[in-house]
Phi, psi and omega in degrees: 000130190284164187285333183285358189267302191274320171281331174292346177282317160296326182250054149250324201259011160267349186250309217245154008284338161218155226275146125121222198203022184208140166192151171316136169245132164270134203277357200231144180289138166215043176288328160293161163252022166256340172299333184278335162279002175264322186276332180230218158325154297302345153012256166343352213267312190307314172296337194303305189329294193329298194304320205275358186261290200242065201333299184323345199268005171306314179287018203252309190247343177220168191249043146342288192273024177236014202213120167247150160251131155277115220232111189241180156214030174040057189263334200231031210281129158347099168076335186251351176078210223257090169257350179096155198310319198274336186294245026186340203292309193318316177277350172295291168319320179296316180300323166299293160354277202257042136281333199287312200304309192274030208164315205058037167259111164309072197283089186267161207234123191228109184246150195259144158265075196222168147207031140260100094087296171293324191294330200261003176272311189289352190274331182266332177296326183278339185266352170321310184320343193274359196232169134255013132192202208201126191230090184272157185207136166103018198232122169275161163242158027246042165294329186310300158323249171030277202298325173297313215283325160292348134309293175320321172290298224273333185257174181213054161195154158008104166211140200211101178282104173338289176347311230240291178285334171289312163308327177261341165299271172349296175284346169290335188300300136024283193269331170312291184311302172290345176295304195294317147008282172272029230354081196249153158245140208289297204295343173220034203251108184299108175272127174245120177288031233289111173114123211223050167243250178273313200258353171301308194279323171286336167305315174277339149313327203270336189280339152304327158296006195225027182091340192282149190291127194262350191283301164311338178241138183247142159224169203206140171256217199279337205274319185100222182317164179251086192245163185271012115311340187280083182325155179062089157251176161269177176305312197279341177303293197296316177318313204261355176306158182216164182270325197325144175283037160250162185229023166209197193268339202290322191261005188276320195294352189286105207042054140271151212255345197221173174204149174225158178193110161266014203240248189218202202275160120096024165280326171280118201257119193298053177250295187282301186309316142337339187267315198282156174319192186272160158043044179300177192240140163232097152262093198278057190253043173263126199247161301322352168239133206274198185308311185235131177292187191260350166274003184256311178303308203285330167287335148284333178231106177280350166304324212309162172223076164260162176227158157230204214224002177264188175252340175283333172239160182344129139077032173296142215221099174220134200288346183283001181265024164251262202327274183320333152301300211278000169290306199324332207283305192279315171308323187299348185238338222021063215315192159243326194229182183239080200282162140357260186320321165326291174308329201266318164279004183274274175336289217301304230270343156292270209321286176346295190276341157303326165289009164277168183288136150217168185347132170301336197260050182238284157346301189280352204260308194266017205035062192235158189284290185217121168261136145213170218293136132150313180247311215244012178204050183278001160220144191304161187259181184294330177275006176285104172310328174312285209339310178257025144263344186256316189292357186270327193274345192254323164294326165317300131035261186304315182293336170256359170306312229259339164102061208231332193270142178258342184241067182283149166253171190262307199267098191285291234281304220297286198305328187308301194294273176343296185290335166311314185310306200298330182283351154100347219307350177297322251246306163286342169301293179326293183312312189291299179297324188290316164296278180274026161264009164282344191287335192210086161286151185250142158335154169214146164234132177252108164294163167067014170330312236245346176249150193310318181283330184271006173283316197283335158313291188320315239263305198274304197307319174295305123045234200271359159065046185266308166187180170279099217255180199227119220213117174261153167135178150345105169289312191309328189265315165319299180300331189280308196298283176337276200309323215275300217272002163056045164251113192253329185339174180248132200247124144327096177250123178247129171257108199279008158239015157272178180302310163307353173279000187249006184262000000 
């Protein structure tokens, strides 16, 4: 598929049948006028009471506690940099998507036209009443830091910058696991950082909390090492500073046992990857194109244990194997905060489960033979149903070991059944059938062709290489739809009142 293909395909499929990629549903009936006076006047007046005796029954009566924001100022957007609040909003919306797919969380996309620090602290402090919890995203640093750690002080719900925290769970679960793989220990193992930003300084944080040796990690900006001679440095810089006399990634890399990369494409060369210890860890995870490619890295070292950050190769560092469990975990107790320990099980309960078996319809989704724990399979993949039965209960959990939950639970099995309803699994059954029908597509004929929605099914079917499809109705309103819809294939169209129907 040519790349002029794959962007007409993206912004089709953000503007039509109507722009964007999220919009309110209501949970409640309201076809009556007695539904309408209960959801609003005077109804309504009774829960306002309720609420107004006993803040807390806020979660009782409204879906506070189910609705998070994801909240940017686009300074830092993933692969595109500093585009500003209204670009920045598509990917705000994608993030909401999948708290719903994955979690069943209700996610409103809040983007700030601020990039001062008090402002964007105090505009989510003042808009806090509306959520359960605050999911920042998208923020350069080190405003980044800042703003979470005083939200984090300041607020008594949930609050978590993905960028930063999201990336180091995931990749830590990750490097534990590979680490036993290569049989290495955490405490003595050298790490090379690429990359000295939000998710750089919080990934090492987190591999310290988990043993790695700060004596033992080089990090490196655009500048190169990060030595404690170096002036202006930040707060978050001067931690990871080192005395050593060196200055670049080439000599940093020489018997280093880990590489982390966080930076941009194409610094690391097999030359320098050649340099590192037996059975190196590589984590190439600068998108879309990673530190090193992945096929140059794995051709130079077959020992090697690498991940990126894409979906096409082994070992994807994909943040969705988080973020949406572990709000789910801490909203379900209703946690105050996103704590240490939260985070620290969140990892464990990833690492774990990549080494259980797994589900065939896991194999198939992902067309793979047998996925099991090893070089190429060291974290779980995203479409795995276990996920939200194991990461929401081990961060739940966490929370109330640590005393962070206002709601503990009791009934571990009822919930385990709760998160299951909430996961949806027809939706991944579907997803599953859908993969193998890319294997053999069959002709199909879409009756109603002629109306927007089943052309745009077909559209996808075609697509997505599902099947062939065959389009009945109105040829004239099929082709202006085909157009509007920037479907140029050539397509079968039968029209059973058109002229060819009389021959």
């Amino acid at each position: 598929m040519s790349k002029e293909t794959k962007r007409r395909q993206a912004l089709i499929y953000h503007a039509k049948p109507q722009p964007g990629k999220i919009a309110i549903v209501p949970t409640k009936p309201y076809s009556t006028q007695r539904d309408l006076a209960l959801a609003y006047s005077p109804g309504v007046a009774e829960p306002c009471k309720e609420i107004h005796r006993d803040v807390n029954q806020v979660y009782k009566y409204t879906a506070k506690g189910n609705l998070v924001a994801v909240i940017s100022n686009g300074t830092a957007v993933l692969g595109l940099g500093d585009i500003g609040p209204e670009a920045s909003k598509p990917v705000m919306e994608g993030k909401c998507l999948l708290f719903k797919i994955f979690a069943d969380i209700d996610g409103i996309d809040i983007e700030l036209d601020t990039r001062d620090v008090d402002t964007f602290v105090e505009t989510v402090k003042i808009m806090a009443p509306t959520f359960g919890g605050i999911n920042l995203e998208d923020i350069k640093a080190p405003e980044a830091f800042e703003i979470e750690r005083r939200l984090k002080e300041e607020l008594d719900i949930p609050v978590m910058h993905d960028d930063q925290h999201g990336t180091a769970i995931i990749s830590a679960a990750a490097l534990l696991n590979a680490l036993e793989l290569a049989g290495k220990d955490i405490d003595k193992v050298r790490i090379v950082i690429s990359g000295a930003g939000a998710a750089a300084v919080s990934c090492t944080r987190l591999y310290k909390a988990f043993g790695a040796n700060a004596a033992n990690i080089l990090m490196l900006d655009s500048k190169g090492i990060i030595r404690k001679d170096r002036e202006n440095l930040t707060p978050e810089k001067l931690e990871f500073a080192t005395d050593l006399k060196i200055d670049t990634l080439e000599e940093a890399l020489v018997g280093a046992d880990v590489f982390i990369g966080l930076s941009v494409a194409d610094i690391m060369t097999a030359e320098m990857l050649l340099s590192m210890a037996e059975n190196p860890i590589v984590f190439a995870m600068a998108n879309p194109d990673p530190e090193i490619n992945y096929d140059v890295a794995v051709g130079t070292r077959e020992d090697i244990i690498m991940a990126t950050g894409r979906s096409d190769h082994p070992n994807q560092v994909n943040n969705v194997l988080g973020f949406p469990f572990i709000f789910r975990g801490a909203l379900d107790v209703r946690a105050t905060k996103i704590n240490e320990a939260m985070k620290m099980a969140a990892v464990k309960a990833l690492a774990n489960l990549a080494k259980e078996p797994v589900p065939e319809q896991v194999n198939i989704v992902y067309g793979e033979t047998r996925l099991a724990f090893g070089r190429d399979y060291i974290i779980p993949k995203p479409f795995d149903p276990r996920l939200i039965s194991e990461i929401p209960p081990a961060v739940a959990k966490a929370a109330m070991e640590s005393g962070v939950a206002r709601e503990p639970i009791t009934d571990w099995d009822r919930y385990e059944t709760e998160l299951l309803v909430r996961s949806g699994d027809e939706k991944k059954v579907m997803r599953m059938l859908m993969n193998r029908a890319k294997g053999k597509p069959k002709r199909i004929v879409f009756a109603e062709a002629d109306q927007l929605d089943v052309l745009k099914t077909a559209q996808i079917a075609y697509e997505e290489g599902i099947a062939h499809p065959i389009l009945l109705g109105n040829r004239a309103l099929i082709e202006s739809l085909m157009r509007e819809l920037e479907f140029d294939a050539e397509i079968p169209i039968i029209d059973q009142f058109g002229p060819e129907s009389l021959e």
